[in-house]
NUFI-20133 format. One record per residue (C-alpha): residue in one letter; x, y, z. Coordinates in steps of 0.05 Angstrom, whole numbers, padded with zeros to 5 digits, always signed. Last residue first. Layout:
BEGIN
AXYZ ...
***
This chain:
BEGIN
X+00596-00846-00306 X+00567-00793-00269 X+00586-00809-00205 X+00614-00741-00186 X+00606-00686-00234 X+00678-00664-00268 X+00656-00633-00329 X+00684-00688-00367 X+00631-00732-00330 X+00574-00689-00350 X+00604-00690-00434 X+00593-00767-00424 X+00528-00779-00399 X+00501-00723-00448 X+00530-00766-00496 X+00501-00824-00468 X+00436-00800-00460 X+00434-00774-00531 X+00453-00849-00567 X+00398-00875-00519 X+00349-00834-00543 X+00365-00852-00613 X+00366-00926-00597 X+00298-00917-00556 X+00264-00880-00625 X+00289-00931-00671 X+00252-00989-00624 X+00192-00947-00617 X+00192-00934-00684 X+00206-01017-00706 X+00150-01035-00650 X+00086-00997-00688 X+00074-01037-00746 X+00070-01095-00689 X+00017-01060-00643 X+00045-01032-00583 X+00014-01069-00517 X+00070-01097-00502 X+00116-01025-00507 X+00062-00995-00455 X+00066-01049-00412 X+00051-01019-00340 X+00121-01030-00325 X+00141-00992-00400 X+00094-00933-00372 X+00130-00922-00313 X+00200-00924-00340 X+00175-00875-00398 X+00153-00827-00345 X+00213-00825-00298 X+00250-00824-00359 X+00218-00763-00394 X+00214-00726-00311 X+00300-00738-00307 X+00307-00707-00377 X+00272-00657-00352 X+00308-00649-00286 X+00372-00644-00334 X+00351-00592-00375 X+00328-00549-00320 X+00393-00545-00287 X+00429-00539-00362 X+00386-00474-00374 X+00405-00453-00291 X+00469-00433-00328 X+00430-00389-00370 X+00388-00355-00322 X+00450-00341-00279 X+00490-00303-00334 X+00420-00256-00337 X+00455-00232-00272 X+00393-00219-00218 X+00375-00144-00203 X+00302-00149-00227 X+00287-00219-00200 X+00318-00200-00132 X+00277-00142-00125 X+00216-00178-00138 X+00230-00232-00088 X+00238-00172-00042 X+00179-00140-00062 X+00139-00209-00049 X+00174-00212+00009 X+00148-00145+00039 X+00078-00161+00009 X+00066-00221+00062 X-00010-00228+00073 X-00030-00188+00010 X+00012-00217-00041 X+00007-00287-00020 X-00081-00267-00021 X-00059-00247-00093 X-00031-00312-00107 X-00084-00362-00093 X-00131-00317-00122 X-00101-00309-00196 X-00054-00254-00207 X-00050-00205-00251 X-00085-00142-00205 X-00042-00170-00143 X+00031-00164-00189 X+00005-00084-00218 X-00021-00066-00142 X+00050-00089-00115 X+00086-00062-00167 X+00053+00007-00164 X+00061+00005-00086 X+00128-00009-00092 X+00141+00061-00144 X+00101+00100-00101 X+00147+00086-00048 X+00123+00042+00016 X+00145+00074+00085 X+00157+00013+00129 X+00141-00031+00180 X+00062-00024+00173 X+00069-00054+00110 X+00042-00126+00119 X-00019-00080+00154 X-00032-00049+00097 X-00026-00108+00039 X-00087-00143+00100 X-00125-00083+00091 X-00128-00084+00018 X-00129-00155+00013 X-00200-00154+00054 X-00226-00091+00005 X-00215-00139-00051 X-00228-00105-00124 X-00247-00035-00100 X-00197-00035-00042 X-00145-00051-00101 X-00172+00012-00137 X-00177+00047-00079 X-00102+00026-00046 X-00064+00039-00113 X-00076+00117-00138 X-00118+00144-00091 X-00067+00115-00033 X-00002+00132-00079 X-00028+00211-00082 X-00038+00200-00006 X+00034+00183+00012 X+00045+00112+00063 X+00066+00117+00131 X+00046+00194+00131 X+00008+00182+00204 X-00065+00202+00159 X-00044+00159+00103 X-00032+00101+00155 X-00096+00116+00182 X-00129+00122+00122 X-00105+00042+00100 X-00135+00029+00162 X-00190+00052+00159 X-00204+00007+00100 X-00218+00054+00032 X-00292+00048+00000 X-00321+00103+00046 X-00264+00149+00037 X-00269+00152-00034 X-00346+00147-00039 X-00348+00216+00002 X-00309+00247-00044 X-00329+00220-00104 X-00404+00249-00079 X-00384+00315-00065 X-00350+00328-00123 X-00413+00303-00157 X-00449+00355-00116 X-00406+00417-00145 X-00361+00455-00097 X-00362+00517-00064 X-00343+00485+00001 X-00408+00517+00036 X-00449+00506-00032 X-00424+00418-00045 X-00433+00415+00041 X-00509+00446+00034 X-00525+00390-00024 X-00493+00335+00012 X-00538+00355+00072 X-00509+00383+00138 X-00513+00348+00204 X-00445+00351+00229 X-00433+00277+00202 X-00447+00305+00144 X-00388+00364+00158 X-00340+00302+00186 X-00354+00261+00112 X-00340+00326+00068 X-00278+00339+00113 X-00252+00268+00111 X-00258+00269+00038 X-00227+00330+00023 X-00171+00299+00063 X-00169+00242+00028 X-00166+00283-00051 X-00119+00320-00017 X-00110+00384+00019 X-00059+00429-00019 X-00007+00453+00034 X-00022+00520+00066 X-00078+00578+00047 X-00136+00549+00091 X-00177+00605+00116 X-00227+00578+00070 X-00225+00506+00099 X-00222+00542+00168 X-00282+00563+00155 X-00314+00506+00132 X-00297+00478+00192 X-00317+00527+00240 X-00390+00526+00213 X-00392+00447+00211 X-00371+00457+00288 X-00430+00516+00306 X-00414+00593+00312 X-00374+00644+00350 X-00304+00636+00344 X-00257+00629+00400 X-00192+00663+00375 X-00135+00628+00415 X-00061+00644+00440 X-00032+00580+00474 X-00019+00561+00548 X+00029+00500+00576 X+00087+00503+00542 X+00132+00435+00541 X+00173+00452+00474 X+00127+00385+00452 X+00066+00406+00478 X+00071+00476+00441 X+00090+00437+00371 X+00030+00400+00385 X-00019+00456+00390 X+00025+00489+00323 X+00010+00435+00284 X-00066+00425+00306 X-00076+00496+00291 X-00148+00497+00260 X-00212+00478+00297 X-00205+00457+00373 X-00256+00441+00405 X-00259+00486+00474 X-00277+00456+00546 X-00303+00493+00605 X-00351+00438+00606 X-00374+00439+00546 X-00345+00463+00486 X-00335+00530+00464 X-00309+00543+00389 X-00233+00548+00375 X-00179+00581+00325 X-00106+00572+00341 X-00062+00643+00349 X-00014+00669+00295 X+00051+00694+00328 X+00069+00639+00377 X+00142+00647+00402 X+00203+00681+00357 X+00250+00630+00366 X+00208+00568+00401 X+00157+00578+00356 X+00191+00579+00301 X+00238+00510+00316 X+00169+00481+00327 X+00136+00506+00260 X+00196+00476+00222 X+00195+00407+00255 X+00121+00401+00236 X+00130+00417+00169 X+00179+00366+00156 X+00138+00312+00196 X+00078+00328+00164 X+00019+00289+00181 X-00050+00284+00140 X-00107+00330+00158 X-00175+00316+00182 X-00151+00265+00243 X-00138+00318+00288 X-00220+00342+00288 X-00229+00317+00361 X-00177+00352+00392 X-00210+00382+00455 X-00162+00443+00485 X-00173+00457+00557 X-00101+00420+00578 X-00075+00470+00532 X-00088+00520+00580 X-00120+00575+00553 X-00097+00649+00536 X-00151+00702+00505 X-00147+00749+00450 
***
């Protein structure tokens, strides 16, 4: 079992699997108790080089306790080979529906058929197919934050692709407002549930600044209901304020002169009552204590 420098090592499948912090953190406080036990699988590259395969996690944990070798098999066969391999070989964390993905899309990149992947994964061509169509209708990079563990994968399939589907712009643009933070499942379900009901004006709000709009949201859902009916008498007011601002304009333009006779006693009956109201409502704001309201 041969020793190489990590410096040899070519990472170009990294991006297959998603981060795990937790995991990660475990595997390096192994390795630097009981040292590397299980060694990294690799094919020959060029150039003295080898591609790594499977052992990413265990690679980095070696960088990060500053070793400089690791214990490698170097398997003999072709990169889509190696892969699929390693997918069998693969008895950790479930993969994901994005991770599946990324594999089925690397192995056609490889040069295999849809049909060849769907029998080396042991998996039926539609599989195959809503595979590949997942990662190819998801912004890269909403994957890239799934792949760095900013947002969960299970939230991704369940929010991002659907909104992707609808606006694959907004998508992208919701990702990047969220690069600050690790959305929940839970914000990401409002967030999809608030763009999918809004008109266009206010899903590209959503999209552009969805930290706010969560915040907003917050505040709406912890807000006393006490406030909402205080605000009642707010809202009253400015109407009443709007229903004279409109009759005053319409009486200039000569709305009550151009009333027909039979019509003039209503108007007049219904100005008297109106008046009767305002002055109540005059009077009951100025035993409140409001300034200048008499």
């Amino acid at each position: 079992m041969p020793t190489l420098e990590l410096a040899w090592l070519d990472p170009r499948y990294a991006s297959l699997r998603i981060a795990d912090p937790v995991r990660r953190a475990r595997l390096e406080q192994a390795l630097a108790r009981e040292g590397q036990q299980v060694p990294v699988l690799v094919i020959a590259g060029d150039a003295d080089r080898y591609v790594l395969i499977e052992g990413y996690g265990r690679v980095e944990a070696l960088k990060r306790l500053a070793r400089d070798t690791v214990l490698a098999t170097v398997l003999d066969m072709g990169e889509a080979d190696a892969l699929v391999l390693r997918h069998r070989l693969d008895h950790g964390a479930p993969r994901s529906a994005l991770e599946e993905g990324w594999l089925v899309t690397t192995l056609l990149d490889c040069g295999k058929s849809q049909v060849e992947v769907a029998i080396a994964l042991a998996k039926s061509t539609a599989w195959v197919s809503r595979r590949l169509a997942l990662v190819r209708i998801l912004p890269e990079v909403a994957q890239d934050a799934v792949r760095a563990a900013r947002i969960g994968a299970s939230s991704a399939e369940k929010f991002l692709v659907p909104l992707s589907r609808g606006n694959a712009a907004h998508c992208a643009k919701l990702v990047e407002g969220l690069r600050t933070v690790r959305p929940t499942q839970r914000q990401l379900l409002c967030l999809y549930t608030a763009w999918k009901a809004a008109n266009d004006d206010v899903r590209q709000k959503i999209a552009e600044q969805p930290l706010l709009y969560l915040k907003v949201d917050d505040a709406l859902k912890h807000r006393d209901p006490k406030d909402d009916a205080d605000l009642t008498a707010v809202r009253d007011v400015e109407a009443i304020a709007g229903v004279c601002g409109r009759a005053r304009k319409g009486l200039r333009d000569g709305a009550y002169v151009r009333l027909r006779e039979e019509h003039r006693p209503q108007f007049v009956a219904a100005w008297e009552e109106a008046r009767l109201a305002f002055d109540a409502v005059k009077t009951l704001i100025a035993k409140e204590g409001v300034r200048d309201a008499t």
